[in-house]
N, C-alpha and C positions, 0 to 999 in steps of 0.2 A: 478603453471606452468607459467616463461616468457614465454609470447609470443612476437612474430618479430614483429615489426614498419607493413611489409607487411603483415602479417596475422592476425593484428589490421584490417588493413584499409581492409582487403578482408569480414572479420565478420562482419563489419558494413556495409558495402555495402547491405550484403546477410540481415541482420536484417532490413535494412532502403527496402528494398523490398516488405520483407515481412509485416510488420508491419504497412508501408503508405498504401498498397493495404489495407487492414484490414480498416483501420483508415477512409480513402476515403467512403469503400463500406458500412462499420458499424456503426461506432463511430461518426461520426463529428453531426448529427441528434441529437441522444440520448445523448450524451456527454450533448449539448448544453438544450436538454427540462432539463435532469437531475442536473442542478446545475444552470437553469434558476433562478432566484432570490438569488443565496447561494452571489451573490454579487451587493447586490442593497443598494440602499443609501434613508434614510428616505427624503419624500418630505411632504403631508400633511396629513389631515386626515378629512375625509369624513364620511356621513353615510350609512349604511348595504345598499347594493342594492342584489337584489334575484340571486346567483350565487357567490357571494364575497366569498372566503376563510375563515372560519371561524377564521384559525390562526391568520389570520389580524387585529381580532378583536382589540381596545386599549381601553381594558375595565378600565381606569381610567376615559378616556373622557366620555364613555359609562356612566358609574355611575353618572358623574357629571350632564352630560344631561338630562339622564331618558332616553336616547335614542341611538340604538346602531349605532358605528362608527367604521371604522375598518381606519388602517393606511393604506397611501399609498404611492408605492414607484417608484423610479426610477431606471430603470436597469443600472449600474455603467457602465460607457464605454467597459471595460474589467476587466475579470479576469487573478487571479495567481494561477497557480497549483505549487503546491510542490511536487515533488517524494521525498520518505525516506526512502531511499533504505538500507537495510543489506547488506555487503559485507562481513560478517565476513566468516570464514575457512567453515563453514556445508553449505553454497551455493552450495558448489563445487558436493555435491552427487548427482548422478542419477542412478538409476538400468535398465533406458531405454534408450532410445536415447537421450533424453534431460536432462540435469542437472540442477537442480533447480535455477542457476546461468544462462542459458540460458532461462529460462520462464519465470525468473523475468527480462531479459533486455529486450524480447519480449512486455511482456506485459507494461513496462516502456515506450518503445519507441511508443506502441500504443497508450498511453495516452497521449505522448506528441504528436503526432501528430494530433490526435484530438484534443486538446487544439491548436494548429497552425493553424488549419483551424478554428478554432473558432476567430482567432485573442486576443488567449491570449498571457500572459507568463508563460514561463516555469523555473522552480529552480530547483536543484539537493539535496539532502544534502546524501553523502555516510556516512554510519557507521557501525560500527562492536563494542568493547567494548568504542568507544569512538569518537568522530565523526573526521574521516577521509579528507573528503572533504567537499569543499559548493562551488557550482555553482550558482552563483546570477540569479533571472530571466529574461530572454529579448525573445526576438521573434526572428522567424525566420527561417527557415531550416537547415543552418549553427552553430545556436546553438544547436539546436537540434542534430545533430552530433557531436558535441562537449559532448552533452551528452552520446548519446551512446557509444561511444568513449571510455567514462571511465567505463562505464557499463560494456565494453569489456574488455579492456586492464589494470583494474584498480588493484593494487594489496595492499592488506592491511598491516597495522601494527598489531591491532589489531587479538587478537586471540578468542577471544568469544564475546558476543552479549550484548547490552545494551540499550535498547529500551529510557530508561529515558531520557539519555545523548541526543539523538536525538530529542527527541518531547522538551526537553528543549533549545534547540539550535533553534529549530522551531520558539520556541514562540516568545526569544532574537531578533532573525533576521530579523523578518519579524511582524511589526507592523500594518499591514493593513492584514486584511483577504483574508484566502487562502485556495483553494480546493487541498487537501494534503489528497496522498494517502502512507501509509507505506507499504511497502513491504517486508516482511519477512517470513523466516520456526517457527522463534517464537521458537526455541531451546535455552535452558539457557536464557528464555528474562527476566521471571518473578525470579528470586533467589532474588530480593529483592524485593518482593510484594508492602509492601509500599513506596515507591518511585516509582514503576512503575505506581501505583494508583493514588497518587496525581501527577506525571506527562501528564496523560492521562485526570486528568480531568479538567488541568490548559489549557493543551492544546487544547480540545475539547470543552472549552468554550471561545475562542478567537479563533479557524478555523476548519470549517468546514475539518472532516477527517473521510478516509476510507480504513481498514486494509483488506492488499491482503494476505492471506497465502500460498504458494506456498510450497507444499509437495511432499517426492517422496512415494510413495504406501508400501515402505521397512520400513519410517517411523512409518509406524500403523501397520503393519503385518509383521512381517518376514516369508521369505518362509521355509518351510522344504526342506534344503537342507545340514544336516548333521550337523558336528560339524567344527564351524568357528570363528575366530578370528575378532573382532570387533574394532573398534577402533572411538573415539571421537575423531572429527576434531577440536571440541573448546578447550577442556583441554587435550587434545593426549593421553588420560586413554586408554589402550588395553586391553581386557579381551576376554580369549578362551568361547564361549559358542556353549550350543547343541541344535541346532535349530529342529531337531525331536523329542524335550520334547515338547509331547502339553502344560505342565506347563511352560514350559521356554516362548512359543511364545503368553501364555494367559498374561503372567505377562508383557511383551512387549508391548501388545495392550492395556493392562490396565492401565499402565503407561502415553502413549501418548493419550489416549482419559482423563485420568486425566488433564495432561497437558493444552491439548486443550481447556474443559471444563471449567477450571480458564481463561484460557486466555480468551473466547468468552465470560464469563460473565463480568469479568473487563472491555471489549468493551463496548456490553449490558449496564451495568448500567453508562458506561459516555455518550452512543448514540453515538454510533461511528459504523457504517455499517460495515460488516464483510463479505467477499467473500472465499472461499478454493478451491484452485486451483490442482491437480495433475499434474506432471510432463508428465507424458502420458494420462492426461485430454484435453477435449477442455474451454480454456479459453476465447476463445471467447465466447461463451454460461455463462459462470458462471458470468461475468464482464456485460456482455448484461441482466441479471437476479438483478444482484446488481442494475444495473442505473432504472430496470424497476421499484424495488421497494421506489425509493427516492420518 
């Protein structure tokens, strides 16, 4: 769907509202404990005192000593967040008021706005089978709109999804570490298992990253509501089905909890935090649960 130049700038108004209020009253605290050190820079190294982080440990020095020492560090002026946004054609569904294409700019713009009041910056990179956009990071308000902007108004080339091509453009781009969250429904991500695997884990060992999935509820269950026509937004495959076969709508949820299952272990085994979000979910609460566990 174009949308008008004026019904761009009326949807980010109405998101830039909603999502600073958020940001202000929620995020800018937690954001800041939760990625406290994800960007500090080695200064020296000392020994254990009662309370030190174990992680801190630098057990070569340790060894050499006989005596434990842990590293220690400097908190780096600022951080960079990256969003890694999905744009591709399966955003567009929602079965409720919101379409997954509007929870994923909400919750984008929330991020970035906490990161602003933190005095970071912020990056964009859109994708769908192949990366679409990249918005370099800078500060500010104005860029910031600048991002939503496209989050709004942005329309793809791309017809299905490609998670690799993005987290590889990630790494290219951006040479200094960065607090990068991906954003996707994760439909058609993984069809090439290994390349999404050795993507995930080139990239999660050079930046700090945490995958948002944003789902609508039709995803994992179809309702019973007769016999209806379906249709894939990535590959535009149509097929009649009967949504009041208990088999038809077992084999549906078993499919996408399949799905799912690969995907959150392939996270799991590179350490990449994983949030799931509902389109008629509070994602506030699930994003505030994710920072509580860093």
């Amino acid at each position: 769907m174009h949308l008008s130049e004026n019904e761009i700038l009326r949807r980010v108004r109405r998101v830039e509202i909603k999502t600073r209020g958020l940001s202000d009253e929620i995020f800018a605290g937690k954001y800041h404990t939760a990625f406290r050190g994800r960007g500090m820079s080695f200064s020296e190294v000392r020994e254990y005192r009662v309370g030190d982080d174990v992680r801190d440990i630098d057990w070569n020095v340790t060894a050499r000593s006989e005596r434990t020492h842990v590293k220690v560090y400097e908190e780096e002026r600022e951080l960079t967040m990256m969003l890694i946004v999905d744009v591709s054609p399966s955003r567009m569904f929602g079965s409720t008021e919101l379409t997954k294409k509007n929870v994923i700019t909400e919750i984008a713009a929330t991020l970035a706005f906490s990161a602003s009041k933190n005095n970071d910056k912020v990056g964009c990179i859109l994708f769908s089978d192949r990366v679409e956009k990249f918005i370099p990071p800078k500060k500010g308000r104005s860029h910031i709109l600048t991002i939503i902007r496209e989050l709004v108004g942005f329309e793809p080339s791309g017809k299905s999804t490609n998670i690799s091509e993005a987290l590889r453009y990630l790494v290219g781009v951006n040479k200094k570490r960065t607090t990068s969250f991906l954003l996707s429904d994760f439909i058609n991500s993984s069809t090439d298992k290994p390349k999404l695997e050795d993507a995930l884990k080139i990239a999660s060992s050079k930046h700090d990253i945490m995958a948002i999935e944003v789902y609508d509820k039709c995803d994992r269950e179809l309702p019973n509501v007769g016999i209806i026509e379906v249709c894939d937004a990535e590959t535009g495959e149509r097929e009649w089905i009967d949504t009041s076969s208990r088999r038809v709508r077992e084999y549906w949820a078993k499919s996408y909890n399949e799905r799912s299952a690969e995907m959150q272990e392939l996270l799991r085994h590179n350490r990449i935090d994983y949030a799931s979000v509902a389109t008629d979910g509070d994602y506030v609460a699930e994003l505030i649960k994710m920072f509580k566990q860093r």
